[in-house]
KEBAKE-245109 format. One line per field, with one value per residue (C-alpha): x, y, z; residue in one letter; residue number from 1. Coordinates in Angstrom, 1 decimal. Each point is the difference from the previous one (the first is absolute). Layout:
<sites>
px	[X:...] $
py	[Y:...] $
pz	[Z:...] $
rest	[A:...] $
nr	[NUM:...] $
</sites>
This chain:
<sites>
px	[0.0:1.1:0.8:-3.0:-2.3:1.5:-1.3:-3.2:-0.3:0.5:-2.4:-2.5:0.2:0.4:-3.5:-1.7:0.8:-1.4:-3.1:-3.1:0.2:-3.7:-1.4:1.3:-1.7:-3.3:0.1:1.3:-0.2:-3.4:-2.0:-1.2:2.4:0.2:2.3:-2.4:-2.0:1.9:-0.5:3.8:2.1:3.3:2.8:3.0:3.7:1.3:-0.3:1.8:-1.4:-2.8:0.1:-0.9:1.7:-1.8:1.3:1.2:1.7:-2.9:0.3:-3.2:-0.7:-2.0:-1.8:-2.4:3.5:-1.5:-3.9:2.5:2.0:3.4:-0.4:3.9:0.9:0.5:3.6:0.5:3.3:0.0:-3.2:1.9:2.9:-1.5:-2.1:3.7:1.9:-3.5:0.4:3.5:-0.7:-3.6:-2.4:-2.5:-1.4:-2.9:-2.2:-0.7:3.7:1.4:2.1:1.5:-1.6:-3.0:0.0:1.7:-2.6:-2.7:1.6:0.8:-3.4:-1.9:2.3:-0.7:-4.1:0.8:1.5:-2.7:-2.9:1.1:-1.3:2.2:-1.5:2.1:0.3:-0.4:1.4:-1.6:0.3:-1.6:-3.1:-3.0:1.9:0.3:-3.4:-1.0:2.1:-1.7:-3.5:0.9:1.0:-2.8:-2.0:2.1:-0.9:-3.3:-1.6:-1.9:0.8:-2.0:2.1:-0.7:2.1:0.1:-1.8:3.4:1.8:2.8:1.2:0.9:-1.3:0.1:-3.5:0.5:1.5:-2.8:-2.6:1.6:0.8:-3.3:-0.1:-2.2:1.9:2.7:-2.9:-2.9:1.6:1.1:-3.7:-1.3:2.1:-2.3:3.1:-0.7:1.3:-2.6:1.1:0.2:0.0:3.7:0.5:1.0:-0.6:0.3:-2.7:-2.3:-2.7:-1.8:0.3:1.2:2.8:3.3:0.2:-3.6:-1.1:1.1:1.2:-3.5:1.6:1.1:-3.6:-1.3:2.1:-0.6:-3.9:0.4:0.3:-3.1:-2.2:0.0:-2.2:3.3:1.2:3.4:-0.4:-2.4:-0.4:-1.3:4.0:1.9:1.5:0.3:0.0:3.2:3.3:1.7:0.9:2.3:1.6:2.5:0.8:0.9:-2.6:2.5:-1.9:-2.8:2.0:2.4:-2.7:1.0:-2.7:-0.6:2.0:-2.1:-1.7:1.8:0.3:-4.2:-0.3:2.8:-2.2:-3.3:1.8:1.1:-3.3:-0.9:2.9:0.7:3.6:1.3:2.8:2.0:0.9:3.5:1.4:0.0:0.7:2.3:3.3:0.3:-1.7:-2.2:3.1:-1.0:1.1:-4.0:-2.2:-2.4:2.2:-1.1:-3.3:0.5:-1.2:1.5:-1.5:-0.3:2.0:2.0:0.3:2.9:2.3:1.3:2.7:0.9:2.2:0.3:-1.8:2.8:-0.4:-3.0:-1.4:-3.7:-0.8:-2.2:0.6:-2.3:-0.6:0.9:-3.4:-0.4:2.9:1.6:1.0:-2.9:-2.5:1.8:2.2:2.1:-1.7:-2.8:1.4:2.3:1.8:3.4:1.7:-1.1:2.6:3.1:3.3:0.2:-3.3:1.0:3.4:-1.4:-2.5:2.4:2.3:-2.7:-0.7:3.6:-0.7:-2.9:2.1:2.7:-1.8:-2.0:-2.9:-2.6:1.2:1.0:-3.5:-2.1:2.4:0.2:-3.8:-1.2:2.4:-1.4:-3.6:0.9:1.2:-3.1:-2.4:1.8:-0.8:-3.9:-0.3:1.1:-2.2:-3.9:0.4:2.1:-3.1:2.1:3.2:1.1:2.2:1.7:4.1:0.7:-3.6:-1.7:-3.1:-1.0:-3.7:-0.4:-3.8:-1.7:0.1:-2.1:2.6:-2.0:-2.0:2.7:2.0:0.6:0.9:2.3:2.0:0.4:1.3:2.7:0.8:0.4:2.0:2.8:0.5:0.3:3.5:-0.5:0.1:3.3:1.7:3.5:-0.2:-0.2:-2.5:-1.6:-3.2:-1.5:-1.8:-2.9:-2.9:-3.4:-2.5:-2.8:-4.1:-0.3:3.5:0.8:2.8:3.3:1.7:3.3:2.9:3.4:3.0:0.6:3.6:-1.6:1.9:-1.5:1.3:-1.9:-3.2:0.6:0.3:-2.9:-2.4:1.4:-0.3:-3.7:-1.1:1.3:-2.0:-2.5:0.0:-0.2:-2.6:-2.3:0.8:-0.6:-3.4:-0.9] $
py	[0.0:3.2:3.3:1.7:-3.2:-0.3:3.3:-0.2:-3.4:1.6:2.9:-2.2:-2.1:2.7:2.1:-3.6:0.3:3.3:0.6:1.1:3.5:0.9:-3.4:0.9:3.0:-1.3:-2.0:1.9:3.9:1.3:2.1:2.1:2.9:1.6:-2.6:-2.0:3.2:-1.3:-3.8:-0.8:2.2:0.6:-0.8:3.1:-1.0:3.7:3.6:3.0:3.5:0.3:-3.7:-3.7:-3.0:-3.0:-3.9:-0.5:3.4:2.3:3.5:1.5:4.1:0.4:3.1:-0.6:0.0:-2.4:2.2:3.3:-1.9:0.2:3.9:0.0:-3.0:-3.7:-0.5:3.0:0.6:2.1:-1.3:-3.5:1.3:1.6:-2.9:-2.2:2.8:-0.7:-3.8:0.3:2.8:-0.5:-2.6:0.0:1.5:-0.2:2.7:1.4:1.7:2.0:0.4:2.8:-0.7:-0.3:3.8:1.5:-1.6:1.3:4.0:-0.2:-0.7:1.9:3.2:-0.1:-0.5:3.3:1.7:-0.5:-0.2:2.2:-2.3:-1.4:-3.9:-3.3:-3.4:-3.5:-2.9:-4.0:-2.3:-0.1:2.3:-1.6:0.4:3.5:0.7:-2.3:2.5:3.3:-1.4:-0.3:3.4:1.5:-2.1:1.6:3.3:-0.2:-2.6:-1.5:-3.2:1.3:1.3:1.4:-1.3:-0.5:-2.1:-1.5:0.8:-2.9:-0.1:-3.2:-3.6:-0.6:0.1:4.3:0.8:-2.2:1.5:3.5:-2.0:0.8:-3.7:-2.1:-3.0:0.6:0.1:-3.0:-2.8:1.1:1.0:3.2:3.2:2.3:3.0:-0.2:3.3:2.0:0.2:3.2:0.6:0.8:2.4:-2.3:2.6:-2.6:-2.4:2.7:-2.1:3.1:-0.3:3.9:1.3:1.4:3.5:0.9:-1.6:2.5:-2.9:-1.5:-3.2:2.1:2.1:-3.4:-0.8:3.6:-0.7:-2.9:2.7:2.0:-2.0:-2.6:-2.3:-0.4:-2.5:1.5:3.5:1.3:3.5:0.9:-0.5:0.0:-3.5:-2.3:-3.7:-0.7:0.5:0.2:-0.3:-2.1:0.6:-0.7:3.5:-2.0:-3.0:-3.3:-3.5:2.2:0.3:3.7:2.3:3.6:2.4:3.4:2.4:2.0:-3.5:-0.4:3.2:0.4:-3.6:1.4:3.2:-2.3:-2.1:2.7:1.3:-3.0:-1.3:-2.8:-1.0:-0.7:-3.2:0.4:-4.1:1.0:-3.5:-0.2:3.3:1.1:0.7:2.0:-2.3:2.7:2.4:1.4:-1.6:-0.4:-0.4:2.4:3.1:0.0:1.3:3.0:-2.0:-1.1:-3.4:-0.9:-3.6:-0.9:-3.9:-1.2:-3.4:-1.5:1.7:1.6:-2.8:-0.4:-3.7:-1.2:-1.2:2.2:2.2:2.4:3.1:2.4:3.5:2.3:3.7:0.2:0.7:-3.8:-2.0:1.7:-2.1:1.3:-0.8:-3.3:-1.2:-3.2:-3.2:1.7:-1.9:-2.6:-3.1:-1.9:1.3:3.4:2.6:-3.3:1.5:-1.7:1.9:3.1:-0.1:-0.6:2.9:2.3:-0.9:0.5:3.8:0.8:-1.2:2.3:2.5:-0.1:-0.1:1.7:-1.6:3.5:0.7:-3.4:-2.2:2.6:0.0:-4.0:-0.3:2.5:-1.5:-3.3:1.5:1.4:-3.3:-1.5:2.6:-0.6:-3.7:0.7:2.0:-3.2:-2.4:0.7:-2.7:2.5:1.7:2.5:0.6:2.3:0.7:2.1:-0.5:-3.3:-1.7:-0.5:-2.0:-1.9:-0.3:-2.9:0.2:-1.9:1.8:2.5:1.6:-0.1:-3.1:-2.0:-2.9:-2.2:-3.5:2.6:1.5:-3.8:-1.1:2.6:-0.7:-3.8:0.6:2.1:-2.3:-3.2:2.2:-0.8:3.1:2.0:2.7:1.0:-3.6:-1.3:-1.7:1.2:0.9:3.0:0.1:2.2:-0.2:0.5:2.1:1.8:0.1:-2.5:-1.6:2.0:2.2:0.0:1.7:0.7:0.1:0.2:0.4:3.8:-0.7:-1.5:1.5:1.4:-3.1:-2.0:1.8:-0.7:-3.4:-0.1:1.6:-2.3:-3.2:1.3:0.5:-3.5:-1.6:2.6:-1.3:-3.9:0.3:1.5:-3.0:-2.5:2.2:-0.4] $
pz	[0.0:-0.8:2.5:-1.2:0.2:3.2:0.5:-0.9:1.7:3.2:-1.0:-0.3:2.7:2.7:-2.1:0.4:3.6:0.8:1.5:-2.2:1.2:-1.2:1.1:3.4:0.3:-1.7:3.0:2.9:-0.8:1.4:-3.6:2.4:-1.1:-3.5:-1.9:-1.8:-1.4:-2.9:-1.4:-0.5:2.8:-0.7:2.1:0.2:0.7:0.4:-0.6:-0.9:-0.9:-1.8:-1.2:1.1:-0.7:-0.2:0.7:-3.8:-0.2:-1.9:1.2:0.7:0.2:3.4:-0.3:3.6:1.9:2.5:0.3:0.6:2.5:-2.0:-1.2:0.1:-1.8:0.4:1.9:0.9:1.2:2.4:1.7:0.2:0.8:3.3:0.5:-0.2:2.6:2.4:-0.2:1.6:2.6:1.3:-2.6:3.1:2.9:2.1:-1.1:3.6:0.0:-1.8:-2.3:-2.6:-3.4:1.4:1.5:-3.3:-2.3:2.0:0.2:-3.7:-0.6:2.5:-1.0:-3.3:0.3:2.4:-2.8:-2.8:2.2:2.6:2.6:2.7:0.5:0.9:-1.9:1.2:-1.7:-0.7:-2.5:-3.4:-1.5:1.9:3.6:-0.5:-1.5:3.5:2.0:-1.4:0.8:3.2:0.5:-1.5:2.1:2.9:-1.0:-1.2:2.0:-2.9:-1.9:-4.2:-2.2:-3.6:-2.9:-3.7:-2.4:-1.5:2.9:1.1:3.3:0.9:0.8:3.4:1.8:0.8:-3.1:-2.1:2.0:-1.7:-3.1:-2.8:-1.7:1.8:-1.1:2.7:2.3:-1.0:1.3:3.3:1.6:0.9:0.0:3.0:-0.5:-4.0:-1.7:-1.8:-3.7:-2.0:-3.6:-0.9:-2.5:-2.7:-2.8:-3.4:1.5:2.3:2.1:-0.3:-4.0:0.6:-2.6:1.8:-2.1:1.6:2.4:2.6:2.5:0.3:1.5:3.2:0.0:0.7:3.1:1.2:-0.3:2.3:3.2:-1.2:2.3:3.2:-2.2:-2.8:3.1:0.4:2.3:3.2:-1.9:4.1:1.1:-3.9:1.4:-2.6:0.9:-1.9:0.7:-2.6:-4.0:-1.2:-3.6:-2.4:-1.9:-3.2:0.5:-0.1:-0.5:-1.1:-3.6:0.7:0.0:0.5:0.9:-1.1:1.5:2.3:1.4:3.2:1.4:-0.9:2.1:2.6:0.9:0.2:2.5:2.1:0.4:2.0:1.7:-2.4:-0.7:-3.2:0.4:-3.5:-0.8:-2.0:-0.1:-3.9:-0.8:2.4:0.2:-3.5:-1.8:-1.9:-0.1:3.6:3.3:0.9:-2.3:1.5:-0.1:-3.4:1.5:2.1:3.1:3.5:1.0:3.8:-0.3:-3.1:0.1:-1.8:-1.2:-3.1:-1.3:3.4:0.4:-4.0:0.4:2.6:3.7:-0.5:2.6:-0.4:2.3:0.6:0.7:2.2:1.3:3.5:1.1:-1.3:1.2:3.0:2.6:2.5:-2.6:-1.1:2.0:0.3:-1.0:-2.0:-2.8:-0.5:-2.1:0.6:-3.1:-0.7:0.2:-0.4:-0.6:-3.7:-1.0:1.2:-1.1:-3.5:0.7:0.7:-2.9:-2.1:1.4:-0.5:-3.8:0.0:1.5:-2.2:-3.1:-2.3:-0.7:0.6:-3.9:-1.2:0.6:-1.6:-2.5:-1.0:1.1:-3.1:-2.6:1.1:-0.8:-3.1:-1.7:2.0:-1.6:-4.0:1.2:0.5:-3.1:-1.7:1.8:1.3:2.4:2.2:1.4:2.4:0.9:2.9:2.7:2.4:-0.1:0.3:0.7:-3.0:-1.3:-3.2:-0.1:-2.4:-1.6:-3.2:-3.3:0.7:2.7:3.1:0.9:2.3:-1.8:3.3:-2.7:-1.8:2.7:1.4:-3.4:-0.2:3.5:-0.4:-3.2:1.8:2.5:-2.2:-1.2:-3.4:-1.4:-2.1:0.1:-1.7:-1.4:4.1:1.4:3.0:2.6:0.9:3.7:0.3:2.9:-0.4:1.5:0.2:0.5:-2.8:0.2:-3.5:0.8:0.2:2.6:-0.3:2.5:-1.6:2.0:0.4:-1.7:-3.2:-2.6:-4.0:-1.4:2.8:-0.8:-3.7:0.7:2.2:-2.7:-2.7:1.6:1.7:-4.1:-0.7:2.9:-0.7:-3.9:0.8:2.2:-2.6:-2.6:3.2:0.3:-4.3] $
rest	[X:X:X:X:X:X:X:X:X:X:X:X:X:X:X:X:X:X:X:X:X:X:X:X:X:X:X:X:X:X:X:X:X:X:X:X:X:X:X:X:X:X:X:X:X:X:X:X:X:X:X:X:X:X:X:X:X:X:X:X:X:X:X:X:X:X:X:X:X:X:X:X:X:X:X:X:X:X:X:X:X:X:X:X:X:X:X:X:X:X:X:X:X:X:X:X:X:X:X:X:X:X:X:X:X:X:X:X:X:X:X:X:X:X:X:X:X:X:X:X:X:X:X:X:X:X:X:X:X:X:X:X:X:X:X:X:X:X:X:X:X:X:X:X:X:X:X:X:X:X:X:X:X:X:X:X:X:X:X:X:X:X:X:X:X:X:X:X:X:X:X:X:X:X:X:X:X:X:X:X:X:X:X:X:X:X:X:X:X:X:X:X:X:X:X:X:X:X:X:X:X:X:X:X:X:X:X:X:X:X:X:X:X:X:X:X:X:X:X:X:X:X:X:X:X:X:X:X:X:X:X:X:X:X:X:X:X:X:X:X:X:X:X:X:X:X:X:X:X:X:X:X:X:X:X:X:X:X:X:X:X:X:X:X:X:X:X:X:X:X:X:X:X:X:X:X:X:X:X:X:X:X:X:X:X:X:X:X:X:X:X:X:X:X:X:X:X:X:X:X:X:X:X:X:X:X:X:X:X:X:X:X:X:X:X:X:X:X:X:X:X:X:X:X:X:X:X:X:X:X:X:X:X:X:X:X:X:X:X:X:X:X:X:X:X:X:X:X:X:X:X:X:X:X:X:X:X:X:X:X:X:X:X:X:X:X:X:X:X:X:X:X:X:X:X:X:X:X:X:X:X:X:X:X:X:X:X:X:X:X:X:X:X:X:X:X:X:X:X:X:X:X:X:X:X:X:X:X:X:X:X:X:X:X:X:X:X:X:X:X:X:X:X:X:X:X:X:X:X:X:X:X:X:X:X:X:X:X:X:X:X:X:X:X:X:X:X:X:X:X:X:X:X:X:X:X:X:X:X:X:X:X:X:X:X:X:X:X:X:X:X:X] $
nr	[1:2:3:4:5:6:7:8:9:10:11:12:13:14:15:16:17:18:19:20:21:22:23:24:25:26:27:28:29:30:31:32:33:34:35:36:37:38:39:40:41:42:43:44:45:46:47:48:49:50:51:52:53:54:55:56:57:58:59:60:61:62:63:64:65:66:67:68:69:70:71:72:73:74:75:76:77:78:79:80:81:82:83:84:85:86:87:88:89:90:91:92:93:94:95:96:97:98:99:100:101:102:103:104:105:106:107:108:109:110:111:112:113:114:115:116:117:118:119:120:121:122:123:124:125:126:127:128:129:130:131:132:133:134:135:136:137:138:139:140:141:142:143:144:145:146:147:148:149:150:151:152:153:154:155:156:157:158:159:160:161:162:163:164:165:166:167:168:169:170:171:172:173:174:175:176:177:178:179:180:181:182:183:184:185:186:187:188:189:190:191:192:193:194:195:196:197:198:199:200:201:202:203:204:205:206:207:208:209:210:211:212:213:214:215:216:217:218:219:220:221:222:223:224:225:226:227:228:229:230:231:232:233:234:235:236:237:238:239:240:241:242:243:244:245:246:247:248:249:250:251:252:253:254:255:256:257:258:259:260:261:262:263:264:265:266:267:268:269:270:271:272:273:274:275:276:277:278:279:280:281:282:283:284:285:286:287:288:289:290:291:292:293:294:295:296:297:298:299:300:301:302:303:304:305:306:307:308:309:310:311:312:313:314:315:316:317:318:319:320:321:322:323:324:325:326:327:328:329:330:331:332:333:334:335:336:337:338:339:340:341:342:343:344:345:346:347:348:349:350:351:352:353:354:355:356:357:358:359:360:361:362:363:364:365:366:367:368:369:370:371:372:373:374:375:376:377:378:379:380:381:382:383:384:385:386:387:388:389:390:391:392:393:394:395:396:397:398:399:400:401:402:403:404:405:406:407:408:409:410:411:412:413:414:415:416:417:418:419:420:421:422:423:424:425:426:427:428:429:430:431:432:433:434:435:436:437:438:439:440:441:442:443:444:445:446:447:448:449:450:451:452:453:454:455:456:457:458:459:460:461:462:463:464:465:466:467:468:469:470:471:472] $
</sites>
């Protein structure tokens, strides 16, 4: 036998001794989570930038960056090289002491909410989206004393039991019984598919007009006009709706809703855990909106999708320690030394960088070759965005009614990594979202470069263009 039957011998023998990785996990993964959304998941061997790398080598261009969790790029240097220093010093701690990382995270954030907002507040830290979103109920139960809360229609906040009862689609809800503390759902201002069948250029905000009406009398269910107490605490939002399919609102929306809340005591929680952290070319979303929110709840790319840590941050009049003091909240890892390491890392990156003018900058050339795309295709019903969070509504020919088999199709397609580009063959990731699951929202790493977009479009038109043949 020859070396290289030899070789291949000994390949062969040692791939018929591995375990069936995917019959493994059709029998021992739970489905509960997201990963079978798609018939035939993929499995990922490594990362780097903006790209995926499957286990037979294709290179995949992500452009959800992990839902927003990665805004600064898959192996990040510097974030793993802090991560690597932390490992050696202090990798974990008890989260009832103390220790540096933790405090500097929090002042870096805290100052810089005082600076834009002019509002002096404190953070607390947990782990992942739903734990913060948990945390911020229970301070504006603290605060308020009452348990109802307003939110939007489309509105994503999570999936465990508080954060679904916030969360608009009733499928998170149905099979886990009856949700007493269930949110009352508001029209969002989604202007392309209006619930109020209104037109954006004139409808002089008539989605907001309709909230407002809901305090003109007792019998609307939500105020005593005797006392102007309204039974509900709060509203929860997402400035740029996330799930919901990357809505953005009309300018003026939020500080209208804002001055309405006000009136009656209601706090307005801003959810920022997709769109934080300059993903739409402004640290918060929300600054985009002339509007200081009670509580900003944030995660994701805080930690740029390592060790990750969430938080929430608070005006004082909310979180001081007389009026929430130690033990209010609490959970073994929040605030570890590897998440706040890679927090703080990640706010020098900010810091240091200049992503005010470059976001906005790569988030309209983006649109641009987005828009040339729609002209070319009616399927591409509407394409928006604000820096780099961007949506792809996906519709039938006539450019409006939803295309949920298309969108699937498309998605499916870029992750079988069959398709080309510069004579390679490759994948393109995308997620999915919105009311009708049509959209595509779009998360690219804030370092995506021209040629990255470029690619992106051209390999989106070739899934885009084999879907349509699948469809005929």
């Amino acid at each position: 036998m020859s070396q290289k039957q030899t070789a291949i011998a000994k390949k062969t023998e040692k791939e018929s001794a591995a375990p069936d990785i995917m019959k493994l996990e059709e029998k021992y993964c739970s489905w509960g989570d997201t990963v079978h959304y798609v018939p035939n998941p993929n499995i990922f061997k490594s990362c780097k930038g903006s790209f995926l790398y499957d286990d037979k080598g294709v290179e995949y261009l992500d452009l959800q960056m992990l839902y927003s969790g990665v805004n600064f790029g898959y192996g990040n240097e510097r974030v793993t090289n802090a991560l690597k220093r932390q490992l050696d010093k202090l990798p974990q701690l008890a989260c009832q002491y103390l220790h540096e990382e933790k405090i500097l995270l929090a002042a870096n954030i805290a100052q810089r909410i005082e600076r834009t907002f002019e509002e002096a507040g404190r953070c607390h830290f947990n782990v992942g989206g739903s734990a913060a979103v948990e945390d911020s109920l229970k301070l504006v139960r603290s605060h308020t004393k009452k348990n109802l809360m307003f939110a939007f229609m489309g509105g994503y906040h999570g999936r465990t039991l508080a954060a679904s009862a916030i969360t608009s689609s009733y499928r998170y809800r149905e099979k886990f019984g009856h949700f007493g503390d269930r949110a009352l759902f508001v029209p969002y201002p989604y202007c392309f598919r209006c619930p109020y069948e209104k037109k954006r250029e004139s409808c002089s905000m008539f989605c907001l007009k309709q909230f407002e009406k809901l305090f003109e009398t007792e019998y609307y269910g939500v105020v005593n006009k005797k006392t102007s107490s309204c039974e509900f605490g709060a509203f929860y939002i997402e400035s740029i709706q996330g799930t919901g399919g990357y809505v953005i609102p009309p300018q003026d929306y939020f500080s209208g809703l804002k001055e309405i809340l006000d009136r009656y005591n209601i706090l307005m929680v801003d959810d920022e855990i997709q769109m934080g952290f300059f993903r739409t070319g402004k640290f918060w979303a929300i600054e985009h909106f002339n509007v200081a929110p009670d509580i900003i709840v944030f995660g994701k790319s805080l930690t740029n999708g390592m060790n990750p840590i969430s938080g929430i941050w608070a005006k004082e009049k909310l979180i001081s320690p007389k009026v929430f003091g130690p033990g209010s909240t609490h959970s073994t890892f929040s605030s570890n030394p590897l998440g706040t390491t890679a927090g703080l890392e990640t706010m020098k990156i900010i810091d240091e960088s200049n992503f005010a003018t470059e976001v906005p900058k790569k988030g309209r050339y983006f649109i641009s070759r987005l828009k040339a795309l729609q002209k070319k295709y009616p399927q591409i019903g509407d394409v928006d965005g604000l820096g780099l969070a961007l949506r792809i509504e996906m519709c039938q020919n006539d450019g409006y009614t939803p295309n949920k088999a298309l969108t699937d199709a498309m998605e499916e397609i870029g992750l079988g990594g069959k398709l080309s580009a510069g004579g390679k063959r490759m994948g393109l990731v995308l997620d999915v979202g919105g009311y009708y699951k049509n959209v595509f929202t779009l998360a690219p790493s804030l370092y995506i470069t021209e040629k990255e977009i470029d690619l992106g479009v051209e390999l989106f038109e070739e899934a885009l263009s084999k879907a349509i043949k699948q469809a005929s």
